[in-house]
VEXMIMAR-443278 format. One line per field, with one value per residue (C-alpha): z, x, y. Coordinates in nm, 3 decimals. Each point is the difference from the previous one (the first is absolute). Layout:
# VEXMIMAR-443278
c3 [Z/...]
c1 [X/...]
c2 [Y/...]
***
This chain:
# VEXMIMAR-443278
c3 [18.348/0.397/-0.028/-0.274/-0.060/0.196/-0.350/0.015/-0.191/0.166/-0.130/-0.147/-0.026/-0.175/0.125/-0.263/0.020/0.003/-0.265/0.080/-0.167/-0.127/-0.349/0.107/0.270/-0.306/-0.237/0.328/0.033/-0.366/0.027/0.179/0.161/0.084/-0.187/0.158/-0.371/-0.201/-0.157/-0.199/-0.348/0.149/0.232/-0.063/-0.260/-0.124/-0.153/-0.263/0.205/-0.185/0.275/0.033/-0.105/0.324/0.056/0.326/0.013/0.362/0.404/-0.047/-0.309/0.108/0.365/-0.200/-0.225/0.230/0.331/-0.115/0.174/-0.116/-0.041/0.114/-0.069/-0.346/0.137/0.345/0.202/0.360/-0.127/-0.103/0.312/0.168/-0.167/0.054/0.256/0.313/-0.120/-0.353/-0.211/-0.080/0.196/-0.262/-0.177/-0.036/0.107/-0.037/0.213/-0.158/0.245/-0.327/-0.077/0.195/-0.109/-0.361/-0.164/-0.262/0.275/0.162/-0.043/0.361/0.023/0.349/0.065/0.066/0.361/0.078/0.329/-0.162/-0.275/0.301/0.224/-0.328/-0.104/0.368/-0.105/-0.331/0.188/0.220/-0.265/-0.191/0.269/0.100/-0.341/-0.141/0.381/-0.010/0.374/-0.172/-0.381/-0.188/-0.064/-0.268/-0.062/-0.205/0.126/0.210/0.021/0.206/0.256/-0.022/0.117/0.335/0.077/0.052/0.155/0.209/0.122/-0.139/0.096/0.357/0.071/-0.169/0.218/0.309/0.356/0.250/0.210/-0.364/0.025/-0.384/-0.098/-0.279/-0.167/-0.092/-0.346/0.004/0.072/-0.354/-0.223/-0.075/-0.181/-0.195/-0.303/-0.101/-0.351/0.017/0.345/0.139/0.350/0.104/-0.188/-0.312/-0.009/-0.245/-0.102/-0.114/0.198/0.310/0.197/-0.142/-0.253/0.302/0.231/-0.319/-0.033/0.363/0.069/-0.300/-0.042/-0.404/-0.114/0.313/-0.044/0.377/0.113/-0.147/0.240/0.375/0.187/-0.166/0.025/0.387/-0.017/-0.204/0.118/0.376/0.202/0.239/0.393/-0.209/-0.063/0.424/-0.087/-0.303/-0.099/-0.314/-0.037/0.079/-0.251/-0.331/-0.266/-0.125/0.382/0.096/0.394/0.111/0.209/-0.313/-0.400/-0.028/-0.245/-0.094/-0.179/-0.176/-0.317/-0.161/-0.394/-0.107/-0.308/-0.141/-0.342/0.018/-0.351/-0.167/0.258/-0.133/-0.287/-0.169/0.218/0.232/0.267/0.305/-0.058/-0.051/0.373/0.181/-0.160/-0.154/0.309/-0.049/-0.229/-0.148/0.323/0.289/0.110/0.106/0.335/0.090/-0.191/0.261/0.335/0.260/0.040/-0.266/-0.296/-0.300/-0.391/-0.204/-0.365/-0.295/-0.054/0.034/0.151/-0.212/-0.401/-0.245/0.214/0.290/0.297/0.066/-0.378/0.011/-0.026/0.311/0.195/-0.068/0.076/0.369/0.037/-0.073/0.225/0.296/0.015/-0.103/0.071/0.266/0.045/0.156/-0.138/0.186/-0.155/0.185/0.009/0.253/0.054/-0.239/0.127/-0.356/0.081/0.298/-0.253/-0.189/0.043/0.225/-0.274/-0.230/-0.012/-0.080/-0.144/-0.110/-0.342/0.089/-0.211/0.032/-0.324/0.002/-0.237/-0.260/0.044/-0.255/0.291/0.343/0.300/0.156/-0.116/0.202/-0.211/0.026/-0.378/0.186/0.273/0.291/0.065/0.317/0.150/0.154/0.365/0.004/0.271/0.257/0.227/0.327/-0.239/0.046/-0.272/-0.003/0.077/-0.335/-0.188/-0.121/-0.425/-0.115/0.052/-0.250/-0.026/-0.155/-0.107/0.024/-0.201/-0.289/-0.333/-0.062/-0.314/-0.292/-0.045/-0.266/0.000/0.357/0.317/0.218/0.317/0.186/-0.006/-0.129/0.061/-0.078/0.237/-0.204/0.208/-0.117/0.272/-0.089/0.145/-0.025/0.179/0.161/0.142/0.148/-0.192/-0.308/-0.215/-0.069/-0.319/0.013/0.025/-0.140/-0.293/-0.110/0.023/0.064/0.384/0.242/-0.035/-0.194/0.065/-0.022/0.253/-0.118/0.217/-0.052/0.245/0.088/0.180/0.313/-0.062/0.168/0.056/0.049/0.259/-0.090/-0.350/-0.134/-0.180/-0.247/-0.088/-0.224/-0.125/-0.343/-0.064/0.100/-0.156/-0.295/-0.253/-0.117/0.255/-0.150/-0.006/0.377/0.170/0.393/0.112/0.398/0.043/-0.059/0.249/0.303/0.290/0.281/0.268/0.194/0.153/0.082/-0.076/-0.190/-0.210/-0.236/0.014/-0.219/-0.090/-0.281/-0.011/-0.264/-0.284/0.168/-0.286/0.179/0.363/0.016/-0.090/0.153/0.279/0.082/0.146/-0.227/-0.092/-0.070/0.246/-0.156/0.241/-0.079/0.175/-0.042/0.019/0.035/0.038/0.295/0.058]
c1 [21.775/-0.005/0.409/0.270/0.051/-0.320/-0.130/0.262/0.266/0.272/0.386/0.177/0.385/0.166/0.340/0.186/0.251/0.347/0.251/0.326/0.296/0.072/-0.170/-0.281/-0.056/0.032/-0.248/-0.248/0.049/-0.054/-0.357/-0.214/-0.285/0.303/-0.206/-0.310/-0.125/0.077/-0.184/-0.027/-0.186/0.098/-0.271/0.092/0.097/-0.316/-0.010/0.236/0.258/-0.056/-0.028/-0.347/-0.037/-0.171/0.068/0.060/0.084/0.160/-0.117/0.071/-0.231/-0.271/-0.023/-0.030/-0.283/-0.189/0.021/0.073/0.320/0.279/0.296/0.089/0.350/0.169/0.339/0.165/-0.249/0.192/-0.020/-0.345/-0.111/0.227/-0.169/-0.365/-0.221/-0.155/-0.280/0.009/0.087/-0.236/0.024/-0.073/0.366/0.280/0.344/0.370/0.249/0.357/0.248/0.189/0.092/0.244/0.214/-0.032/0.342/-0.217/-0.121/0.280/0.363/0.109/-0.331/-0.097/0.033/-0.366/-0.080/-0.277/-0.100/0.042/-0.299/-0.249/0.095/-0.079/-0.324/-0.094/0.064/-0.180/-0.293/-0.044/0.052/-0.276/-0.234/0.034/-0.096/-0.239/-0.205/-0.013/-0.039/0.272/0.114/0.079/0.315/0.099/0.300/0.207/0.306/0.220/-0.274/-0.231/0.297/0.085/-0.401/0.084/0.253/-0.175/-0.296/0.215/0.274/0.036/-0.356/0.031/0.310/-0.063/-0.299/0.156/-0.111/0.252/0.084/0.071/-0.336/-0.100/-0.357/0.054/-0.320/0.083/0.023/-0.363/-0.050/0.116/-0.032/-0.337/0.091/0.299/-0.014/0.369/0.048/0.288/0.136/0.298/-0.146/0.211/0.296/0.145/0.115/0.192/-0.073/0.387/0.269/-0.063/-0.005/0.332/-0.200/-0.187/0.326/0.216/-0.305/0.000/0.329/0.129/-0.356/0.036/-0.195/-0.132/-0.182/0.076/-0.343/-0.176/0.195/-0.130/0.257/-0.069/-0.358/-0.024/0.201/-0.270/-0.264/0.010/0.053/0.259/-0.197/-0.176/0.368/-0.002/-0.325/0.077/0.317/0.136/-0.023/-0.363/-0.078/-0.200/-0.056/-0.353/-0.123/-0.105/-0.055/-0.353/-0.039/0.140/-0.147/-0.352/0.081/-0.316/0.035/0.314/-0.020/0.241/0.009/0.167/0.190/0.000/0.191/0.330/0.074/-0.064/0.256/0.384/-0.123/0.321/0.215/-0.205/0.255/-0.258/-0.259/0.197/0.213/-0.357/-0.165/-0.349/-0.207/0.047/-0.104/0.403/0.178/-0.239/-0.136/-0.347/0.078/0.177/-0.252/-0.296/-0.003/-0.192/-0.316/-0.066/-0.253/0.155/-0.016/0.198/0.010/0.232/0.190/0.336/0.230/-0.017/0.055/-0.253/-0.195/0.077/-0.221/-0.017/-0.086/-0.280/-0.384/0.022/0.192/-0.217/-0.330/0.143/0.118/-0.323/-0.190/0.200/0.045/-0.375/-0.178/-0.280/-0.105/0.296/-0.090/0.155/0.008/0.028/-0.005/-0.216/-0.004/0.180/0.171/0.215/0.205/-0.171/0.041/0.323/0.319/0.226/0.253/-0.253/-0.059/-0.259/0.037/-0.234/-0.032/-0.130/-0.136/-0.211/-0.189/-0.224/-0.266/0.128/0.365/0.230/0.242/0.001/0.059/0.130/0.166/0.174/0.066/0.221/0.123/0.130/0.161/-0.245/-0.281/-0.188/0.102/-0.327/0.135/-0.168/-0.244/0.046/-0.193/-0.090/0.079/-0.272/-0.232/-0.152/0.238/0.055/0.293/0.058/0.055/-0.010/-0.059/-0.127/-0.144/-0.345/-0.083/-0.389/0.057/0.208/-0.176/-0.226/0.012/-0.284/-0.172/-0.262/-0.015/-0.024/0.229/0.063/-0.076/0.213/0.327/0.105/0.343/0.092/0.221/0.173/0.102/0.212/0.078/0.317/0.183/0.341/0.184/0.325/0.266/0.296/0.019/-0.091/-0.299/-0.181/-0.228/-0.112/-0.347/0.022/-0.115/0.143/-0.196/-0.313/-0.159/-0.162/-0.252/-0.055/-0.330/-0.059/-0.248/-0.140/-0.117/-0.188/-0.030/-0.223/0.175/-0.180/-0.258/-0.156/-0.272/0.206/0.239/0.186/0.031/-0.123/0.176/-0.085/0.253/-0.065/0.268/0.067/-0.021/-0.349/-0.121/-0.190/0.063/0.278/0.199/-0.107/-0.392/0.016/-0.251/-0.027/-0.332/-0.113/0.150/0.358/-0.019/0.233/-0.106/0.136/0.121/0.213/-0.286/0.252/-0.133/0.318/0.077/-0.151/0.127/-0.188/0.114/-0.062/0.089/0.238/-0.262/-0.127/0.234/0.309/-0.099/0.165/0.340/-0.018/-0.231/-0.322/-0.031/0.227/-0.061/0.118/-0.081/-0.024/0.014/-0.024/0.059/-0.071/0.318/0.070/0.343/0.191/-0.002]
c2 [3.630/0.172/-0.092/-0.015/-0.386/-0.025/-0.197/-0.231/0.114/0.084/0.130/-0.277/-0.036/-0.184/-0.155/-0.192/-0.299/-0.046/0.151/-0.146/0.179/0.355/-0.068/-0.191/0.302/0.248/-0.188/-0.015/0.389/0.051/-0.094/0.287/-0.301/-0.200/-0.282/0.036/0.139/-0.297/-0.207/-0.351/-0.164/-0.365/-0.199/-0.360/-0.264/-0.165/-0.391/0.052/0.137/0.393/0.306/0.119/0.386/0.183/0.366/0.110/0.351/-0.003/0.018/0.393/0.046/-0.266/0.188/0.338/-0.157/-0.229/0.217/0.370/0.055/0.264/0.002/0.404/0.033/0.150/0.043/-0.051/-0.209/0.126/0.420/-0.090/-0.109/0.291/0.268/-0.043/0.010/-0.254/-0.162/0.139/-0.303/-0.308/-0.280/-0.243/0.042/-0.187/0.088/-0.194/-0.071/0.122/-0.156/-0.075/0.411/0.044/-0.283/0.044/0.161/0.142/0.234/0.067/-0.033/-0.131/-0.227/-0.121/-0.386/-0.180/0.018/-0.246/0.182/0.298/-0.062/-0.135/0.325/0.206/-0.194/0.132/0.378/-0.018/-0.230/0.310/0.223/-0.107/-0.089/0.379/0.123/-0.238/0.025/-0.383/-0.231/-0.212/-0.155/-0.330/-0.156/-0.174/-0.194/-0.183/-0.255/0.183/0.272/-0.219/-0.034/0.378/0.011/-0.222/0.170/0.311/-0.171/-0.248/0.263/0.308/0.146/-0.186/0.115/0.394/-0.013/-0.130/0.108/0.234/-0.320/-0.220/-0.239/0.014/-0.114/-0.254/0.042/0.422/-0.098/-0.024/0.322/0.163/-0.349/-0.163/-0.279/-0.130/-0.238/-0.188/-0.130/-0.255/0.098/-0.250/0.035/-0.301/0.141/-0.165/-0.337/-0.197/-0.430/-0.020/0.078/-0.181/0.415/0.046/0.284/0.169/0.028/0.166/0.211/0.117/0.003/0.211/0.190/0.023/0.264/0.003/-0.309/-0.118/0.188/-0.369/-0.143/-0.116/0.268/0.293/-0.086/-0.030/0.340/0.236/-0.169/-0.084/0.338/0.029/0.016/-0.367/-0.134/-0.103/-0.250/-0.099/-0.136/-0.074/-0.346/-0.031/0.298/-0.148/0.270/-0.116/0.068/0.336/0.107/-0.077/0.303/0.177/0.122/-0.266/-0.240/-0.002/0.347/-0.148/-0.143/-0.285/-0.030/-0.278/-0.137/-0.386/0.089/-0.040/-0.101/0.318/0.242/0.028/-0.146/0.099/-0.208/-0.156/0.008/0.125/-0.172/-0.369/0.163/0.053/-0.335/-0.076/0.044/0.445/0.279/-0.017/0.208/-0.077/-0.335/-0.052/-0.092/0.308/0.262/-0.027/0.136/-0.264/0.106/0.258/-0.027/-0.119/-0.124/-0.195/0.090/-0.176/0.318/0.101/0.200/0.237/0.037/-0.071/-0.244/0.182/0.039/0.392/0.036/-0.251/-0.026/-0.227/0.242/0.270/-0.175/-0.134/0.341/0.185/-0.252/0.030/0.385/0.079/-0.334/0.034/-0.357/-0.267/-0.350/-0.274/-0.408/-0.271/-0.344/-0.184/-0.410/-0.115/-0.338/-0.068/-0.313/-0.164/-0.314/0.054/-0.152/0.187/0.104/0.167/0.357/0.287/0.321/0.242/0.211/0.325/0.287/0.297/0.163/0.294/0.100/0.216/-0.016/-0.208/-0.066/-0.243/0.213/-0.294/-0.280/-0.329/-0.289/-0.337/0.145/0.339/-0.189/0.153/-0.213/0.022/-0.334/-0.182/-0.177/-0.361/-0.046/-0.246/-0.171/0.243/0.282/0.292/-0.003/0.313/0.237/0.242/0.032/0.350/-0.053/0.349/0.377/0.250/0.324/0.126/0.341/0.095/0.322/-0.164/0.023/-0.353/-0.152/-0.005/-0.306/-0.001/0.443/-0.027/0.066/-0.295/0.103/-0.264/-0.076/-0.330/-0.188/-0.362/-0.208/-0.229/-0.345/-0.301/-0.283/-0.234/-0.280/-0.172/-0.205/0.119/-0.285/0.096/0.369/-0.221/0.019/-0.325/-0.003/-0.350/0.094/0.314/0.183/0.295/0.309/-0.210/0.124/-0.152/0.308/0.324/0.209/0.398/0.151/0.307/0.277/0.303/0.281/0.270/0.251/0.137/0.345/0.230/-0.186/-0.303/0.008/-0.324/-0.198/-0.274/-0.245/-0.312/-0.250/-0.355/-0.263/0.066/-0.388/0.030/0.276/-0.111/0.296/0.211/0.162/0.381/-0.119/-0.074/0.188/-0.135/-0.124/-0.023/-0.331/0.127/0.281/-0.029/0.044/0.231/-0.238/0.260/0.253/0.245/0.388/0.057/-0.310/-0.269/-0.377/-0.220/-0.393/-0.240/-0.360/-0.177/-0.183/-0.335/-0.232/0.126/-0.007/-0.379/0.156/0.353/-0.083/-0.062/0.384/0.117/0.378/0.347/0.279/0.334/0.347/0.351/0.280/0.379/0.134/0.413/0.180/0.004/0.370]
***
């Protein structure tokens, strides 16, 4: 490579989640990855309700395996970095962020209290720090909980502000300057919120700040992540955690992993995860894990524990894809007028899932069952019909290893995009089953694509996509023909946009141009 990280793989630190109390802190400290290195033997329950055995070994061993990074440090990570050289350490490594140390008694008699600021100003130093010796344009974050907010902090307000002009004009967008990209497992971006209590658990929380638990809260949110010269623009009460500046970080370079599992977090007691409600991983609801905008995935997993999302098979995939994946591959939905004929009080909603070839895993998963559907609006009459509606976005690797099929290596890369359209009827905030059978939808179908990433000899890919319902052989025996190769309809130099309709049977309930419009884009860091 002409550059270090000039291959793709940049630094990566890792920025855990929050500890809480003085134990907690001490059990966090205790572990020298700060749980980046563990792992899990659970994947899911199967039919009979038994765990399914699947060994993964952890995002820290997997990135050492699969993309050859190190992990440099036998001892003190900050004398370490100290000691050696500029440019004399490999890029492709992965460092941790201790803002836990100095709090820990078992450190220190006269331990420091947690200082939120504190740990973004310091993930600034040791950004810096390593950038300096490793030679790298910029590195990866990734975070877990309270570690994904500790991350906007320092791109929101502590590198603007650090970096601030002589006259006090700050350029919100610095961040991107020393951060590529940033990928959040289970991040409350919109804070925490509780479905008992009627707010009388949030304003305890922020108004005593137990165990510092008040930096979930709205206040101390607008506080560490709004700088001071922005406070005259934007006030308080029109400040929304799950939106980030536009002039600020991209979004598009920020990832959003989030949990549907709340059943198996506290499992102990329970208490969070009955506080927070079904529709969350167990601590943080949907809603408020996803900043507006960004890429994202949903994935039954849970906060954390043995079904928890950093120590996953799911989380590692999305994670791999988004830091190293070169192609961008964009799903939407185009003409699809569901409900031009139903009664007014019935609704749609929409099972989605995404499988990939040789993975025992969905890398994304919303569900009516996990209480995050996508919900389908009915069209009306004068309603545009054409106009797509963005379903998913995922990321492709060209380089990844391909499966073996029959002793040889697939050369394309194959994903399934599992769909399940439902309706019920909804009266007054009551459900109506009068005409409704349980579990039974209005339509369930798979479309299968495979991809061929782009060469050198081909500049963009091709693609081939069928139904599953009307492909007439086994799923693993499909080999496309001619006829199921999409066309490019978008012409651009620089991106592929191909379409193909719903099967004819369904057109009278999804549409008569019903159809799923598929785009991918070559995608290269933002260096």
């Amino acid at each position: 490579m002409d550059t270090p990280g000039g291959d793709g793989r940049l630094p990566i630190i890792y920025v855990r989640g929050f500890a809480g109390n003085g134990g907690a802190i001490n059990s966090a400290v205790d572990d020298p990855f700060y749980g980046f290195s563990q792992g899990s033997v659970h994947v899911r329950s199967d039919s009979s309700g038994r765990a399914q055995f699947h060994q993964f070994e952890s995002p820290m061993l997997r990135l050492i395996s699969d993309h050859k990074y190190e992990v440099p440090v036998h001892g003190d990570q900050w004398a370490f970095l100290q000691g050696v050289d500029t440019r004399s350490v490999n890029p492709a490594s992965v460092w941790i962020h201790r803002f836990y140390d100095d709090s820990a008694d078992t450190f220190d008699q006269d331990p420091e209290s947690f200082s939120f600021e504190t740990a973004a100003r310091d993930l600034f130093k040791l950004i810096k720090l390593v950038l300096d010796r490793t030679g790298a344009p910029k590195v990866f974050l990734v975070a877990h909980s309270m570690g994904g907010l500790v991350c906007r902090s320092l791109l929101q307000r502590v590198i603007p502000e650090e970096l601030a002009a002589t006259d006090g004009t700050i350029d919100p967008a610095a961040g991107a300057k020393y951060v590529a990209r940033v990928f959040t497992y289970a991040t409350p971006h919109g804070g925490i919120n509780f479905a008992v209590g009627f707010g009388l658990l949030e304003r305890i929380r922020d108004a005593t700040g137990i165990h510092g638990a008040d930096i979930f809260g709205p206040d101390r949110m607008y506080d560490y992540l709004t700088p001071a010269a922005r406070r005259r623009t934007l006030r308080r009460e029109s400040f929304k955690g799950t939106e980030m500046p536009d002039d600020g970080f991209p979004v598009s370079e920020l990832f959003c992993l989030v949990g549907s599992n709340p059943e198996d977090y506290d499992v102990a007691l329970g208490l969070s995860s009955r506080a927070v409600g079904p529709r969350s991983d167990g601590l943080v609801q949907i809603d408020n894990a996803a900043v507006r905008g960004a890429p994202l995935a949903i994935v039954h997993r849970s906060h954390s524990g043995r079904y928890g999302i950093v120590n996953s098979e799911e989380g590692y995939q999305n994670l791999q894809r988004f830091l190293f994946g070169d192609l961008k591959i964009q799903i939407e939905l185009v003409g699809f007028t569901v409900g031009r004929d139903a009664p007014d009080e019935v609704e749609f909603q929409l099972d989605v899932g995404v499988a990939i070839r040789g993975l025992p895993v969905l890398v994304h998963e919303q569900s009516a069952a996990h209480f995050c559907p996508v919900q389908i609006e009915r069209w009306r009459e004068g309603d545009p019909i054409d106009s797509p509606k963005p379903l998913l976005t995922t990321f492709l690797s060209s380089q990844a290893p391909r499966p073996l099929v029959g002793g040889r290596v697939v050369p394309r890369l194959r994903h399934a995009l599992k769909l399940r359209l439902l309706s019920i009827a909804e009266k007054q905030g009551r459900l109506f089953f009068d005409d409704h059978m349980e579990q039974t939808e209005d339509w369930q179908d798979t479309l299968v694509v495979d991809i061929e990433p782009p060469s050198a000899g081909q500049p963009l890919p091709k693609a081939w996509a069928a139904w599953n319902s009307t492909i007439p052989t086994a799923l693993r025996d499909w080999n496309p023909e001619e006829k199921d190769r999409l066309r490019d309809r978008d012409g651009a130099p620089n991106r592929w946009s191909g379409r193909i309709e719903v099967p004819d049977v369904m057109k009278p309930l999804l549409g008569e141009n019903a159809g799923l419009q598929i785009s991918v884009t070559p995608r290269v860091l933002p260096l």
